[in-house]
C-alpha positions as CSV (number, residue, x, y, z in Angstrom):
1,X,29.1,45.4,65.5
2,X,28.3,43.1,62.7
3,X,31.2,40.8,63.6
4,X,30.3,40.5,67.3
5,X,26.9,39.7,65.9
6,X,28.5,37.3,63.9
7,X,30.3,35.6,66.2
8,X,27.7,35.0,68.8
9,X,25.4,33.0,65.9
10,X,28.8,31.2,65.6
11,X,29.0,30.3,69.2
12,X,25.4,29.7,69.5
13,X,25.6,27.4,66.7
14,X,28.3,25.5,68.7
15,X,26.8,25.0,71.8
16,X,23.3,24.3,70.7
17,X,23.6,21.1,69.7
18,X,25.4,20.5,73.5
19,X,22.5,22.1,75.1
20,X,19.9,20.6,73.0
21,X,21.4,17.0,73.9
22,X,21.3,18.0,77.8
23,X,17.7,19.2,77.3
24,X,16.9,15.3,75.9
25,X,15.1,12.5,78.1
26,X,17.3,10.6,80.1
27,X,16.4,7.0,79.4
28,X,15.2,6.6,83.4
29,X,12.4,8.9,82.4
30,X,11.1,6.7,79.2
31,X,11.8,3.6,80.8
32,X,9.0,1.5,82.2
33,X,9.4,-0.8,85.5
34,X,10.8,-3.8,85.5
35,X,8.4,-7.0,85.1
36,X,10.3,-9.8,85.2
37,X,13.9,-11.6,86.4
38,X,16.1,-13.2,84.3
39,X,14.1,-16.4,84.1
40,X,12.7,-16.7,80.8
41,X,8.9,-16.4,81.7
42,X,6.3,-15.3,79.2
43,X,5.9,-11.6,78.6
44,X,8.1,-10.2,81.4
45,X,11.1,-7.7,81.2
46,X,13.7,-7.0,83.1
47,X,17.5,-4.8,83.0
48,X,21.1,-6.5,82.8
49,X,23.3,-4.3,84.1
50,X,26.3,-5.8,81.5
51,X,30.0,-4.8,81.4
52,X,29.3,-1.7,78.7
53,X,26.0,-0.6,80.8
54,X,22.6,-1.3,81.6
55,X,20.5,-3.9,78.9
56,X,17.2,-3.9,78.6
57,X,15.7,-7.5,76.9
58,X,11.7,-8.7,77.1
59,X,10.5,-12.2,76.8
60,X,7.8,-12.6,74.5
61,X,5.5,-16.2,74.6
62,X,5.3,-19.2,76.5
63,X,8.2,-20.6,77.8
64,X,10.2,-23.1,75.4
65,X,13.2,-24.8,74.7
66,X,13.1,-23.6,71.3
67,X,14.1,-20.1,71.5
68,X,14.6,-17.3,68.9
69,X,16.4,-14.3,69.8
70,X,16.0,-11.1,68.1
71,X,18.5,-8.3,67.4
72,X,17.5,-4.6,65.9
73,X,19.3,-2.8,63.2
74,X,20.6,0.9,63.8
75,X,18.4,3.1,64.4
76,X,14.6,1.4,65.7
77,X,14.9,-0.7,68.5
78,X,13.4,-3.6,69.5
79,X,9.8,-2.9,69.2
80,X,10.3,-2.8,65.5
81,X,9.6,-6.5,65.8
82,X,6.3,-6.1,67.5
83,X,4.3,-7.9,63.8
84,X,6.7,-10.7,64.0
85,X,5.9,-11.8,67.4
86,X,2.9,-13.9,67.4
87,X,3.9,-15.7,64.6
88,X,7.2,-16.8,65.9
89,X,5.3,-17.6,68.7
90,X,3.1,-19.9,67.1
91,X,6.1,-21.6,65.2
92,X,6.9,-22.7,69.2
93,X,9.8,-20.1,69.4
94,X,9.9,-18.4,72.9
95,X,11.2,-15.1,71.8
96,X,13.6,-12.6,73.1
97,X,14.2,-9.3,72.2
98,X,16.8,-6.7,73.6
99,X,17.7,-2.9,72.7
100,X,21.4,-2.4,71.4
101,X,23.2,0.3,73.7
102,X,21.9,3.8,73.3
103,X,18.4,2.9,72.3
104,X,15.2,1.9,73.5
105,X,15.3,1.4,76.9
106,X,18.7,-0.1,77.0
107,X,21.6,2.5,78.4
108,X,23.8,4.2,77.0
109,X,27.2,4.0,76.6
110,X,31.0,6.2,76.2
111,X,32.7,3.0,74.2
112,X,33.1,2.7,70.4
113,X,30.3,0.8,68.9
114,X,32.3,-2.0,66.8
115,X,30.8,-5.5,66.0
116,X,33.2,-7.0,69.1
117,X,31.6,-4.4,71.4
118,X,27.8,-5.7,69.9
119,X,29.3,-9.3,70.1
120,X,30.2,-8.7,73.7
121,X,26.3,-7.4,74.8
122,X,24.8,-9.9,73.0
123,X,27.4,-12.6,74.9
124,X,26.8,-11.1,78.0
125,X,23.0,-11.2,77.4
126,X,23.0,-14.7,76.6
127,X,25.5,-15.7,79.3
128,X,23.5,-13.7,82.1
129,X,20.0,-15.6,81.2
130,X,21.2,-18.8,81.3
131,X,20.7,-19.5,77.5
132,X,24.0,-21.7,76.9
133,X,22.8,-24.3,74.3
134,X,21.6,-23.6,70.6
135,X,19.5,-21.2,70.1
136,X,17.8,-19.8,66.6
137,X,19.6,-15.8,66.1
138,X,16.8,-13.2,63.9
139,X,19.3,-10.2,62.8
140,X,18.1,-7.0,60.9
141,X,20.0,-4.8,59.2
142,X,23.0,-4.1,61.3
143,X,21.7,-7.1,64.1
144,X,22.2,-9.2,61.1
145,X,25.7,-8.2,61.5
146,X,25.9,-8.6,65.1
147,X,24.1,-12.7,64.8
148,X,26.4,-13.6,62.1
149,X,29.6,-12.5,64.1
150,X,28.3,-14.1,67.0
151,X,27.4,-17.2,64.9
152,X,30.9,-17.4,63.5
153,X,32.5,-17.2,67.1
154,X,29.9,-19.5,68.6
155,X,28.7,-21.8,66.3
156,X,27.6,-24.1,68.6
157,X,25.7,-22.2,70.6
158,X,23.5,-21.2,67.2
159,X,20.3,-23.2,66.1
160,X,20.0,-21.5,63.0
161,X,20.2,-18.2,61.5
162,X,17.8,-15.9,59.7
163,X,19.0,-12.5,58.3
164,X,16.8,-9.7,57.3
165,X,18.6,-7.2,54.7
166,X,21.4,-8.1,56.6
167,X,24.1,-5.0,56.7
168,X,27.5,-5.0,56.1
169,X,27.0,-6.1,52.4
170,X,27.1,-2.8,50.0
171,X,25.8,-0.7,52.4
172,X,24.0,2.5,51.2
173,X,23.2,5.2,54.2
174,X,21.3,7.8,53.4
175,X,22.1,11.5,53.6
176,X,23.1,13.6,55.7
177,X,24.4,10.5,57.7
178,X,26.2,9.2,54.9
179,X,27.8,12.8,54.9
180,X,28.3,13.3,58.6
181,X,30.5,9.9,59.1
182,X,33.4,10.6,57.3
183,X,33.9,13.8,58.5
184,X,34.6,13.3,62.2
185,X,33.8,16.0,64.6
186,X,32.1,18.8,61.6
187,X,29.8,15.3,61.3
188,X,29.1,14.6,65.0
189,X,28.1,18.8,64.5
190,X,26.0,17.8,61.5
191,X,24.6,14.9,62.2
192,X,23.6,16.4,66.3
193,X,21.5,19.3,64.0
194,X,19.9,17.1,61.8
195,X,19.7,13.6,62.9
196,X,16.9,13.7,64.6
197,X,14.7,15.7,62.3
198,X,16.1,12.7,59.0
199,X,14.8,10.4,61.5
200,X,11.5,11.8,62.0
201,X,11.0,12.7,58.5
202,X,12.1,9.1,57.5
203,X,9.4,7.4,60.3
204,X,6.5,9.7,59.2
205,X,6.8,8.4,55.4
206,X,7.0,4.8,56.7
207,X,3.8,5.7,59.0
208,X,2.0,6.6,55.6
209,X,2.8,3.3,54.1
210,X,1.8,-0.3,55.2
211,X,3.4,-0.8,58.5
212,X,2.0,-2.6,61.9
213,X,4.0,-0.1,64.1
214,X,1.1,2.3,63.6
215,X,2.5,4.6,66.0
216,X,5.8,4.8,64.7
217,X,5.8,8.5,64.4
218,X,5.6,9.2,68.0
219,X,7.9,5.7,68.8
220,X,10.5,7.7,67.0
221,X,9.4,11.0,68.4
222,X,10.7,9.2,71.9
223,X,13.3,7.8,70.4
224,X,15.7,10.8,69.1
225,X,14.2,12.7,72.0
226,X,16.5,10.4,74.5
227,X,19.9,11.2,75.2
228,X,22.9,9.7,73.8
229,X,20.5,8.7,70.6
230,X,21.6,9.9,68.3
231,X,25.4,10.1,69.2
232,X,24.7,5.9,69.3
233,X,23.6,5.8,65.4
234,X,26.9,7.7,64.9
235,X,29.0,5.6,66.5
236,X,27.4,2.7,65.1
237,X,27.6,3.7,61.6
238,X,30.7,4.7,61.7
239,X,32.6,1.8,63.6
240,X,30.3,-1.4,62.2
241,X,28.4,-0.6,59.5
242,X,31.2,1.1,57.6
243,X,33.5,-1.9,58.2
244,X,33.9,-4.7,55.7
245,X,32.3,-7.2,57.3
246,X,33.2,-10.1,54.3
247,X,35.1,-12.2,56.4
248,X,32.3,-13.3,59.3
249,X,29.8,-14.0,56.7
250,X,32.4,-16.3,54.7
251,X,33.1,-17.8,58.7
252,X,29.9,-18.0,58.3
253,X,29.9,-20.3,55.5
254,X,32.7,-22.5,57.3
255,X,30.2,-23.8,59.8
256,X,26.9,-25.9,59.4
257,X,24.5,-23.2,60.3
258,X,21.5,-23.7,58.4
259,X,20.9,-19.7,57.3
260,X,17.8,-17.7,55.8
261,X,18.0,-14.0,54.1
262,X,15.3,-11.9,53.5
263,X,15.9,-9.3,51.2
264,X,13.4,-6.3,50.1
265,X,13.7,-6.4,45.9
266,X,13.2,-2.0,46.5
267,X,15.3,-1.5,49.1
268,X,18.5,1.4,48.5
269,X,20.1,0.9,51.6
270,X,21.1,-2.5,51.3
271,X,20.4,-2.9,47.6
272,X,19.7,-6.5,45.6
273,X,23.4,-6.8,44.7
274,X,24.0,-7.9,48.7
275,X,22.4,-11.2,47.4
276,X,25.1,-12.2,44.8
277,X,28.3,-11.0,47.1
278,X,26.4,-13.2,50.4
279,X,26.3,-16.1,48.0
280,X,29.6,-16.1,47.1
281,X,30.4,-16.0,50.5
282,X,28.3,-18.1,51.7
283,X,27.3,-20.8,49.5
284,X,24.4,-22.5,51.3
285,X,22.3,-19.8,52.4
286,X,18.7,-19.9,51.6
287,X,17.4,-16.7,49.7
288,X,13.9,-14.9,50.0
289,X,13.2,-11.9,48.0
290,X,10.0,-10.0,49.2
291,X,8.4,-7.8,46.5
292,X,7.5,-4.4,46.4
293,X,9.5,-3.8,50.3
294,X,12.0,-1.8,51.1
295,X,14.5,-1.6,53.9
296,X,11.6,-1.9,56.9
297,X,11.0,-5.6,56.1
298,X,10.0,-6.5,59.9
299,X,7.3,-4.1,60.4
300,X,5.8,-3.5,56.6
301,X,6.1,-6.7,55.3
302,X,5.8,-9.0,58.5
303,X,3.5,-11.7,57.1
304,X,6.0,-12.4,54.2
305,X,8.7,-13.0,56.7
306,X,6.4,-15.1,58.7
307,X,5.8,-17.1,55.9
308,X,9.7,-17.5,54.8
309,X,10.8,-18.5,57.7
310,X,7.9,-21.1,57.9
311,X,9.0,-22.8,54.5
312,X,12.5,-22.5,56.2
313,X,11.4,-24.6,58.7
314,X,10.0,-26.9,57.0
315,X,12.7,-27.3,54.5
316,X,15.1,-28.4,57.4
């Protein structure tokens, strides 16, 4: 008796994590309508239906020809740039913003999540709206990736760049996720369990912090409550952020791309040292350092930002 006891907690154990992911929003149920075409028009929206799946990107701000366009890191989408927004604006930047596949709004989908498949959404994007001449790249965290790959493909359709704890430089993920990555279907098991309550935990101690995404408990509530969330991060983690990624930043280098970093001087998942190994890679990048900030540099510390990338700017 004990043993067929036993073994149905071991199959329950399985399959919950299956059932519990079929249980999860489809992202047609969180999605709002559509406001907007392709034309960049101020504050409208709009889905691109793109060669991995469906892409939703927002326009933020009067319509330019100086355009900024903003790319998320792994796990918070593009609304964790919502405190950098008017003050891009008023720099003259129209700005646009997209969620990476599996998050947000944006759909999901079955193909390894390497930089070349985020180089190929963000190509597509760009492509699909029209947006063929220079344009200024904002990348945090793993977006900062993402920009700088694009940047060292395209150079010359890149303005300028500005990086924000850009990944890919001594790259510290937290537990369990650390964990769960290198140990390939007992992880996807692990991390399918836990993910989303790490993720939770992690937003509720950023809510009690300084941060302008107030709600950012319930924003991430949504967010690992969508399907194919947290399978995404996974992916991600595992097939870009784990990847040495020395090589685009030192292509980087090769061009004439003027380039800002931002850096948090307390942040443990992509720690101070990053600065050193990006300047030996690249040696004309422009370093800020923003005191007392972590990893969340976009939505606890956007007024520092702001004000680096003013003095960027400025500084030509």
């Amino acid at each position: 008796m004990i043993w067929t006891f036993l073994a149905v907690v071991a199959i329950a154990l399985l399959v919950f994590p299956w059932l519990r992911e079929r249980w999860r929003d489809p992202v047609e149920k969180i999605r709002p309508a559509k406001s907007g075409g392709a034309a960049p028009d101020a504050s409208s929206s709009g889905i691109l239906d793109l060669s991995d799946g469906e892409t939703w990107y927002e326009w933020h701000g009067e319509t330019s020809d100086s355009v900024i366009v903003l790319v998320h890191g792994l796990t918070t989408p593009s609304w964790v740039f919502s405190g950098l927004l008017r003050g891009l604006n008023m720099m003259g930047y129209q700005v646009l913003t997209y969620d990476l596949y599996g998050r947000g709004f944006s759909g999901n989908s079955d193909a390894p999540q390497t930089p070349q498949f985020f180089l190929r959404q963000l190509t597509e994007l760009l492509d699909a709206l029209g947006l063929e001449g220079p344009v200024s790249l904002m990348g945090y965290s793993m977006g900062g990736a993402i920009v700088s790959l694009f940047a060292s493909t395209h150079p010359e359709r890149v303005d300028r760049l500005v990086l924000l704890a850009p990944a890919g430089i001594d790259y510290a993920p937290p537990q369990p996720l650390k964990m769960a990555g290198h140990t390939g279907h007992l992880g996807d098991w692990i991390w399918s369990l836990t993910g989303a309550w790490v993720l939770r935990r992690a937003a509720h101690s950023d809510a009690a912090g300084p941060t302008v995404v107030v709600d950012i408990d319930a924003r991430m509530k949504r967010e690992t409550g969508r399907r194919g969330y947290l399978a995404a991060v996974m992916s991600s983690h595992r097939e870009t952020l784990l990847v040495d990624l020395e090589e685009v930043y030192r292509d980087v280098g090769k061009t004439k791309i003027p380039v800002l970093a931002i850096w948090g001087d307390e942040d443990r998942t992509i720690p101070r040292s990053a600065i050193g190994k990006l300047t030996q890679w690249n040696r004309r990048v422009r370093h800020h350092v923003t005191h007392r900030a972590g990893h969340s540099l976009p939505h606890t510390a956007p007024n520092d930002v702001i004000a680096a990338i003013t003095a960027f700017l400025k500084a030509g």
